[in-house]
C-alpha positions as CSV (number, residue, x, y, z in Angstrom):
1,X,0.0,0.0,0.0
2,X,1.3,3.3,-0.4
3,X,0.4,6.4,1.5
4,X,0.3,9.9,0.6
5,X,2.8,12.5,1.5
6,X,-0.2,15.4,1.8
7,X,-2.0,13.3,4.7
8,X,-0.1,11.0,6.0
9,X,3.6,9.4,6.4
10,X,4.9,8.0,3.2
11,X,6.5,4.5,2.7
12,X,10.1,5.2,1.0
13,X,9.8,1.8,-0.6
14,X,5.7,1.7,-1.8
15,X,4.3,-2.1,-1.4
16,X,2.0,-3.2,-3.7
17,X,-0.9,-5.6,-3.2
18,X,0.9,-8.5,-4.7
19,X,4.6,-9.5,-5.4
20,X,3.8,-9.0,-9.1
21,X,2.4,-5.2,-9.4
22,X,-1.6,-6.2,-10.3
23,X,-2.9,-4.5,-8.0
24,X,-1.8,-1.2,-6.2
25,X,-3.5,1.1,-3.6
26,X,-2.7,4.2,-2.6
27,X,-4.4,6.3,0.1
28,X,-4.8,9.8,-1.2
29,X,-7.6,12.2,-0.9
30,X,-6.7,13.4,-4.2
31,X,-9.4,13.0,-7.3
32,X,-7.2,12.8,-10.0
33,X,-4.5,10.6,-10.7
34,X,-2.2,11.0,-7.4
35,X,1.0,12.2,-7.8
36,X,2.9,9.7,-5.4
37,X,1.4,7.1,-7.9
38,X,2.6,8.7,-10.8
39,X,5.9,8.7,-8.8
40,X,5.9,5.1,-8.0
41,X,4.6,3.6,-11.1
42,X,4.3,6.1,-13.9
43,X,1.0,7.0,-14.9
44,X,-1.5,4.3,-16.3
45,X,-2.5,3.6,-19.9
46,X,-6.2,3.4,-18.6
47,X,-8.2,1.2,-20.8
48,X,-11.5,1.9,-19.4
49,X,-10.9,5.3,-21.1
50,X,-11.3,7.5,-17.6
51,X,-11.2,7.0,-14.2
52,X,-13.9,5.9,-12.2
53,X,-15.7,5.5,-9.1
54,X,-16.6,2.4,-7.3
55,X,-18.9,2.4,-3.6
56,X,-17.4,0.7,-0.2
57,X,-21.0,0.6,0.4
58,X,-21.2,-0.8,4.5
59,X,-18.5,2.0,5.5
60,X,-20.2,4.8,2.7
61,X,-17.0,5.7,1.4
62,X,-15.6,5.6,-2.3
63,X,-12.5,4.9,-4.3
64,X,-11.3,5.8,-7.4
65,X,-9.8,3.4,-9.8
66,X,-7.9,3.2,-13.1
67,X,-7.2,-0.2,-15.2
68,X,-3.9,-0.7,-16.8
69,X,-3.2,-3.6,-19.2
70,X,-1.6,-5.0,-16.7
71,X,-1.9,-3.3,-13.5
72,X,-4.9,-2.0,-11.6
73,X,-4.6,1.4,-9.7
74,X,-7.2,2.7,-6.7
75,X,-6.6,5.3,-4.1
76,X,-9.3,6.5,-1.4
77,X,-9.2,7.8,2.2
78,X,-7.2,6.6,4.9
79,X,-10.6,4.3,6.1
80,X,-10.8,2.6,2.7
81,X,-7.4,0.7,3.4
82,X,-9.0,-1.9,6.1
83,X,-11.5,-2.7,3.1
84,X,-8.8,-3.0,0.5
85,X,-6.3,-5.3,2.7
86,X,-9.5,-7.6,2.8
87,X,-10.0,-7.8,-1.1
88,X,-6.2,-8.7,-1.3
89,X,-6.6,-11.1,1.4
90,X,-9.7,-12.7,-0.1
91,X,-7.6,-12.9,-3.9
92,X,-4.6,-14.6,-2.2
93,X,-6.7,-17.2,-0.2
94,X,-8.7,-18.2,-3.6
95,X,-5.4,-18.0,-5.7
96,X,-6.7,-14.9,-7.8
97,X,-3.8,-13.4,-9.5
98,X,-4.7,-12.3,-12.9
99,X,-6.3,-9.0,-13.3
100,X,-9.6,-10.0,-14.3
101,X,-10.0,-12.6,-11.1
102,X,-9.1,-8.8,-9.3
103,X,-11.5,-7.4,-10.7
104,X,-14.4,-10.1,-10.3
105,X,-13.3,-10.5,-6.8
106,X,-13.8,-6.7,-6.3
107,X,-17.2,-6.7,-7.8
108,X,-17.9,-9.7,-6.3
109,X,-17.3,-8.1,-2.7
110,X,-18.9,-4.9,-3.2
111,X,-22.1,-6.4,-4.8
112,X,-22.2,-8.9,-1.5
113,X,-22.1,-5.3,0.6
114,X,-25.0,-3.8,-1.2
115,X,-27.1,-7.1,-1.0
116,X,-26.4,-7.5,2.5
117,X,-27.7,-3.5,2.8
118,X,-30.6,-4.1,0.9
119,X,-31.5,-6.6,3.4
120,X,-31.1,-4.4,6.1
121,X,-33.7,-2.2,4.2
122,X,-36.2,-4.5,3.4
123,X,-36.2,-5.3,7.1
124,X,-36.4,-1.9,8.0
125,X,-39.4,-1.4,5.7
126,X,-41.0,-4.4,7.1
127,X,-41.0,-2.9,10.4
128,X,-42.4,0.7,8.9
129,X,-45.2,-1.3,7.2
130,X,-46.3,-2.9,10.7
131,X,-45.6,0.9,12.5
132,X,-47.7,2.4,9.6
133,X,-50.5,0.3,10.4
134,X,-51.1,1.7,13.4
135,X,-49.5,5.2,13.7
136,X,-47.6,7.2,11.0
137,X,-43.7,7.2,11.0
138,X,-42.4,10.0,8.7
139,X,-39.0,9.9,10.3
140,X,-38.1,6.6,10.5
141,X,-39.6,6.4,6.7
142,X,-37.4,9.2,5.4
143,X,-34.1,7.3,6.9
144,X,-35.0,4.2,5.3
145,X,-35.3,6.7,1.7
146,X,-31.9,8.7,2.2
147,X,-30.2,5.5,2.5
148,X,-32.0,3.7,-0.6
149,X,-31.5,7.0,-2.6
150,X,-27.8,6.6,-1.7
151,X,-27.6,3.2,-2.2
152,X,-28.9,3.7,-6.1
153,X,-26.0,6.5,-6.4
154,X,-23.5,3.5,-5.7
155,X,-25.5,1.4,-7.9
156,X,-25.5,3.8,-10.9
157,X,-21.4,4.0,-10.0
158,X,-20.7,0.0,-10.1
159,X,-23.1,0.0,-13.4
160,X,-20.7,2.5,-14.9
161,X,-17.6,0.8,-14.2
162,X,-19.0,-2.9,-15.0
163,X,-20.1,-1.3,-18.4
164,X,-17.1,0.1,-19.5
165,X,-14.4,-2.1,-18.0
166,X,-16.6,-4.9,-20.0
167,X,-15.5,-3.7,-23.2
168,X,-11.7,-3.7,-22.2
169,X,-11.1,-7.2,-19.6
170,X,-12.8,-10.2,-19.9
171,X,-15.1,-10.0,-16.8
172,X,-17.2,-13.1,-15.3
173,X,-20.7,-13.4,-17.1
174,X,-21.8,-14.3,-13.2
175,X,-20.6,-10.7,-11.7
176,X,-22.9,-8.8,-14.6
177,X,-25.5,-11.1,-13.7
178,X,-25.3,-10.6,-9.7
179,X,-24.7,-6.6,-10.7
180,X,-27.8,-6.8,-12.7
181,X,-29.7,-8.9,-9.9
182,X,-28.9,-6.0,-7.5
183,X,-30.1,-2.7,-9.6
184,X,-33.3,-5.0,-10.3
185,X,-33.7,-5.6,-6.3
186,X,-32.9,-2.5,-5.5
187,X,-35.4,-0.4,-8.5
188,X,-38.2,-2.9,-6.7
189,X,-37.3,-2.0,-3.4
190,X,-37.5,2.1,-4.3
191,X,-40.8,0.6,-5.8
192,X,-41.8,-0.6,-2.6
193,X,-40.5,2.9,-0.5
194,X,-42.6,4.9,-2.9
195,X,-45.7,2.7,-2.8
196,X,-45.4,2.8,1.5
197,X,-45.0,6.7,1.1
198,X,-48.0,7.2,-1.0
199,X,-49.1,4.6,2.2
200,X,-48.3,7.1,4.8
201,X,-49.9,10.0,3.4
202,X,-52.7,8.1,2.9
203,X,-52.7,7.1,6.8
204,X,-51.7,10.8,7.6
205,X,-54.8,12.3,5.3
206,X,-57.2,9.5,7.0
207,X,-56.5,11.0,10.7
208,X,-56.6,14.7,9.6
209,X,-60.0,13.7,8.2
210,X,-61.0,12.1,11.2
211,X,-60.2,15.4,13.3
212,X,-61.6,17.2,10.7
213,X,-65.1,15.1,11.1
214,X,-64.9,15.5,14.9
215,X,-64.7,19.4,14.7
216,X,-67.5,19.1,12.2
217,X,-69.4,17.5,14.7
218,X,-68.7,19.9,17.6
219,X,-69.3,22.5,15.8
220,X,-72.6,20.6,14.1
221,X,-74.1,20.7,17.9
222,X,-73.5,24.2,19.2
223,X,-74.4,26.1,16.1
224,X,-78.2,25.4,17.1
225,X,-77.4,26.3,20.6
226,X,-75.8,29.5,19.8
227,X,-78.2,30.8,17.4
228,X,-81.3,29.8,20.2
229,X,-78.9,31.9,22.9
230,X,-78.4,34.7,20.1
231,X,-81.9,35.2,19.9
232,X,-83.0,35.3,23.4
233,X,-79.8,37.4,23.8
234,X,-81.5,40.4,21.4
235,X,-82.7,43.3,24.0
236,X,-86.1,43.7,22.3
237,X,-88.6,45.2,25.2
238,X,-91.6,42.9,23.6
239,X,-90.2,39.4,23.4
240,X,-93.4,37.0,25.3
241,X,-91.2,34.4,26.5
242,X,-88.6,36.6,28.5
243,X,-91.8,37.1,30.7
244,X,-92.9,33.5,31.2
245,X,-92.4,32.3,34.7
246,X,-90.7,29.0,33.4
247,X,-89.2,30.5,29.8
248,X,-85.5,29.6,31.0
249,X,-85.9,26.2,32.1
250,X,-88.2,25.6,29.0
251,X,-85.6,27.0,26.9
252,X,-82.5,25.0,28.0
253,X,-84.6,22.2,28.3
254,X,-85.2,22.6,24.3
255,X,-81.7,23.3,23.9
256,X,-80.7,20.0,25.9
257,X,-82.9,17.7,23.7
258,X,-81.4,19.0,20.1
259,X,-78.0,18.8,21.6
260,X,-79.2,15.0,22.8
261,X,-80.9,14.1,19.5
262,X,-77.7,15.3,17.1
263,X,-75.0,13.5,19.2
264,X,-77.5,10.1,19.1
265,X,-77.8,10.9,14.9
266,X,-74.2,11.4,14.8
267,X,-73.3,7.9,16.9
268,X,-75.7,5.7,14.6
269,X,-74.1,7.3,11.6
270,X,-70.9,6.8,13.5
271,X,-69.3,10.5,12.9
272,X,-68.2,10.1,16.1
């Protein structure tokens, strides 16, 4: 591995991933071709044309990677190092030293990640579905979308590089296959979010209709009320009832059955 002078300490005598330069690392936080690679190796004849970006999807980093004709190049952050020591590790136990057994192996392991993600999401949705069903969970249900929506952007990335490093190395029909599997899982999943979102504002509509109904209701009983106390409120001087030894108790006696009768009309139409 070698490091970069800008960041970190630098190895006076770079390693590479393998005793035969296949594969070599470099931890930079540079873009662009970094120079301490261009130091150690020269600079690439990349065959994929540019370079490209591949997803460390369970640690949400990225690295950059060119493809020689006979060498492959990445460089990423100081963190993307552990992840890289474990693709080597993973070639040399299953004897993969040629370039395109690198490169499958590296697909191979970052497809593995997102499945296992996906997973993780579909679980996490499963669980939203049962909270939906009984109370809504906007939060929750815009974490599970921020990490699908990222998820797609490493997606589109491993697509890219799958589609043009095809045309250049001879890559395992079984890795475009699994890539393929993945962006079809994952477009259904994002199906799946965006039917349970149109889910939740169903739910939310339902109980602001509900409170909605209630207020109706309310309001449906005390409108009669008010407009019986609004006319025995007027100060007119000839008004028969205000004189009537029993006109108050008649009055909120009539006032007590129409509230009585609309909340029993409401119940058997259950409003409320």
């Amino acid at each position: 591995m070698i490091r970069s002078e800008e960041k970190l300490s630098v190895s006076r005598k770079p390693r590479v991933c393998f005793k035969e330069p296949l594969w070599v690392h470099v931890v930079s936080s540079e873009k662009m071709y970094p120079k301490i690679l261009r130091e150690s190796i020269g600079v690439l004849e990349n065959v994929l044309g540019k370079t490209l970006t591949l997803p460390i999807p369970k640690m949400g980093l990225n690295i950059h990677i060119i493809v020689g004709k006979n060498t492959v190049a990445t460089w990423g952050s100081e963190s993307s190092l552990s992840y890289i020591e474990r693709i080597v590790k993973l070639c040399v136990e299953k004897g993969c030293l040629s370039l395109d057994a690198i490169i499958d192996e590296l697909l191979f392991s970052i497809i593995n990640d997102m499945l296992d993600e996906l997973n993780s999401l579909e679980i996490e949705l499963d669980t939203l579905e049962e909270a939906l069903a009984k109370a809504y969970e906007t939060r929750n249900l815009f974490n599970v979308f921020r990490k699908l929506r990222k998820m797609r952007r490493q997606a589109i990335m491993l697509r890219t590089f799958i589609s043009r490093a095809s045309s250049a190395i001879s890559i395992k029909e079984t890795v475009v296959e699994e890539a393929s599997s993945l962006i079809e899982h994952l477009e259904k999943l994002h199906e799946r979010l965006m039917a349970l979102v149109q889910f939740n504002y169903i739910v939310l509509s339902d109980k602001t209709n509900k409170v909605v109904q209630k207020l109706t209701v309310i309001s449906s009983i005390f409108l009669p009320l008010t407009l019986i106390a609004s006319i025995y409120g007027m100060n007119f001087k000839y008004m028969p009832e205000l004189y009537h030894p029993l006109g108050y108790y008649i009055v909120l006696t009539v006032m007590a059955i129409i509230a009585i009768a609309q909340i029993v009309y409401f119940r058997r139409k259950k409003w409320i």
